[in-house]
C-alpha positions as CSV (number, residue, x, y, z in Angstrom):
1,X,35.6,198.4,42.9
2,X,38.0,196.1,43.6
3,X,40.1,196.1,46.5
4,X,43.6,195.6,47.8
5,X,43.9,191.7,47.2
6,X,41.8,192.0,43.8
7,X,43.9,194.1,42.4
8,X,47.2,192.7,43.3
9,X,46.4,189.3,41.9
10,X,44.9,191.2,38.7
11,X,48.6,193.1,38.4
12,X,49.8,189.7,38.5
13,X,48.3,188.7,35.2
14,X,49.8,191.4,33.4
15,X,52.6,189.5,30.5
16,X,55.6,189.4,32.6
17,X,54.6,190.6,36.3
18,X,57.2,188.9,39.0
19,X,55.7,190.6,41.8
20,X,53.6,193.4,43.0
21,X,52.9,195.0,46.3
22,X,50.7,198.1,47.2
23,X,52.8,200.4,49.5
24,X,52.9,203.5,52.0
25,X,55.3,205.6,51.0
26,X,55.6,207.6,54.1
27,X,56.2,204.6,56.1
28,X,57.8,201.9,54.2
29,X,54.7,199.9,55.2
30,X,53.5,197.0,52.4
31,X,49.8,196.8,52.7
32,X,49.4,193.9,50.8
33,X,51.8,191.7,48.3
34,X,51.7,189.0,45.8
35,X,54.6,186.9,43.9
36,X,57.8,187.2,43.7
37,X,60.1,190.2,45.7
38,X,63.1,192.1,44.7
39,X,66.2,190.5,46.5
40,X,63.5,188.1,48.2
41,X,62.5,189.7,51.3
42,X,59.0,192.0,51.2
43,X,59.7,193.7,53.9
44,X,63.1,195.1,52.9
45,X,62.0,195.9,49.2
46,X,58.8,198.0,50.5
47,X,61.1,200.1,52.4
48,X,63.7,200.5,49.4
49,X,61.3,200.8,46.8
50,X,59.5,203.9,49.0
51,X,62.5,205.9,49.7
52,X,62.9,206.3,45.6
53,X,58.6,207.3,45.5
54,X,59.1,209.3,48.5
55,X,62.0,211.3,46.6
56,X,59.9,211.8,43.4
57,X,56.7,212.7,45.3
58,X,58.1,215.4,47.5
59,X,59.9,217.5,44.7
60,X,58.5,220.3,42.8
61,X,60.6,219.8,39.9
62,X,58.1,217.0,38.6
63,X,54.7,219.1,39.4
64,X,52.5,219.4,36.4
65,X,52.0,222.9,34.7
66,X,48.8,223.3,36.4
67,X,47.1,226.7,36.3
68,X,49.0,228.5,39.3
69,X,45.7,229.9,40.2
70,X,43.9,226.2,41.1
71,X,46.0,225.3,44.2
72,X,44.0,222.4,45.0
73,X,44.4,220.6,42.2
74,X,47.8,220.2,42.4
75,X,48.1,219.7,46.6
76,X,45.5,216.9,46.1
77,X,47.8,214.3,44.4
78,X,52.1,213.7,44.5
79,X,53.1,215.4,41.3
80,X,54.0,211.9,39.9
81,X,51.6,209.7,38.2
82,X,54.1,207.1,37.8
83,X,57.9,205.7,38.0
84,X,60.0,203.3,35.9
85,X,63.1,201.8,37.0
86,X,64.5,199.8,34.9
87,X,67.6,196.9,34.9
88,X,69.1,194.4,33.0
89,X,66.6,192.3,33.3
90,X,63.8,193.7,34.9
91,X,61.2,197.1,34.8
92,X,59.9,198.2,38.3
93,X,56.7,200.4,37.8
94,X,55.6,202.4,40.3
95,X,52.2,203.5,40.2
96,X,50.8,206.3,43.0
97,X,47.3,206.0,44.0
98,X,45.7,209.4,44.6
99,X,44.3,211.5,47.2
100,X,41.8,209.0,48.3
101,X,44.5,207.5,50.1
102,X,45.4,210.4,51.6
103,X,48.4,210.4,48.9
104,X,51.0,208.4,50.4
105,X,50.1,205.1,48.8
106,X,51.4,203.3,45.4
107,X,51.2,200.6,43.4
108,X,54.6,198.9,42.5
109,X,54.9,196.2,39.8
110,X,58.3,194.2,39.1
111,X,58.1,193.4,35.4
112,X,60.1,190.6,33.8
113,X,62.1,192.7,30.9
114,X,61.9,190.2,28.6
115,X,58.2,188.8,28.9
116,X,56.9,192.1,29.9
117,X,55.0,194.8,27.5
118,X,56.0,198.2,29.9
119,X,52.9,199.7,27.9
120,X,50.8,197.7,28.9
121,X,51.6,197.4,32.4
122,X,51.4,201.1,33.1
123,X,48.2,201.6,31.5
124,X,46.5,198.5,33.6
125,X,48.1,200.4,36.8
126,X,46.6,203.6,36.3
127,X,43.3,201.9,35.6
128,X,43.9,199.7,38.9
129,X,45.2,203.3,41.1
130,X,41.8,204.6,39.9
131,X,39.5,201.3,40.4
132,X,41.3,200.6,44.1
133,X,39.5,200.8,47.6
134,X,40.7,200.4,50.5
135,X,39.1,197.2,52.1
């Protein structure tokens, strides 16, 4: 299993990948990066780039049709399995890891638009979110 560095670097080999960071949503708090970052500051983008996963986590509009019986099956993950924002030129992926990190943590991916397969890349994610530990 790899862990926050491994799989970072292996998001970066994905056709296209600018930059990639693992983040707290709650906080704002990048717990690792790699590559490029969006308006070039780290920091600033990890913060940004939770407020919009933080949104889309927290509302009930985007919660699966679970059975309304199993209440813990749809508390143990964010409603979301994923986000794309996209641009001009760019796709910005965000993945959420599940409830192994008590919930609050994603995967975010900037994807060149034109070099990019946006297929590809959220597939590799969710096999990454699943794969990750925390190390």
């Amino acid at each position: 299993m790899p862990g926050i560095d491994e799989c970072l670097l292996e998001a970066m080999r994905l056709p296209g990948a600018r930059g990639a960071a693992l983040i707290d949503w709650t906080s704002g708090l990048a717990l690792g990066t790699v590559g490029e970052s969006p308006g070039g500051d780290q920091e600033t983008a990890a913060v940004e780039v939770s407020e919009i996963a933080r949104l889309a986590a927290e509302q009930h509009a985007f919660a699966p049709d679970d059975d309304p019986d199993d209440g813990a099956a749809a508390d143990a993950d964010p409603p979301v399995e994923d986000l794309i924002v996209s641009n001009r030129d760019s796709y910005h992926v965000l993945r959420f890891v599940g409830a192994s990190f008590d919930g609050s943590v994603f995967l975010h991916l900037w994807l060149a638009r034109a070099e990019g397969n946006l297929a590809l890349a959220r597939i590799r994610l969710g096999e990454m979110a699943e794969r990750l530990v925390l190390a």
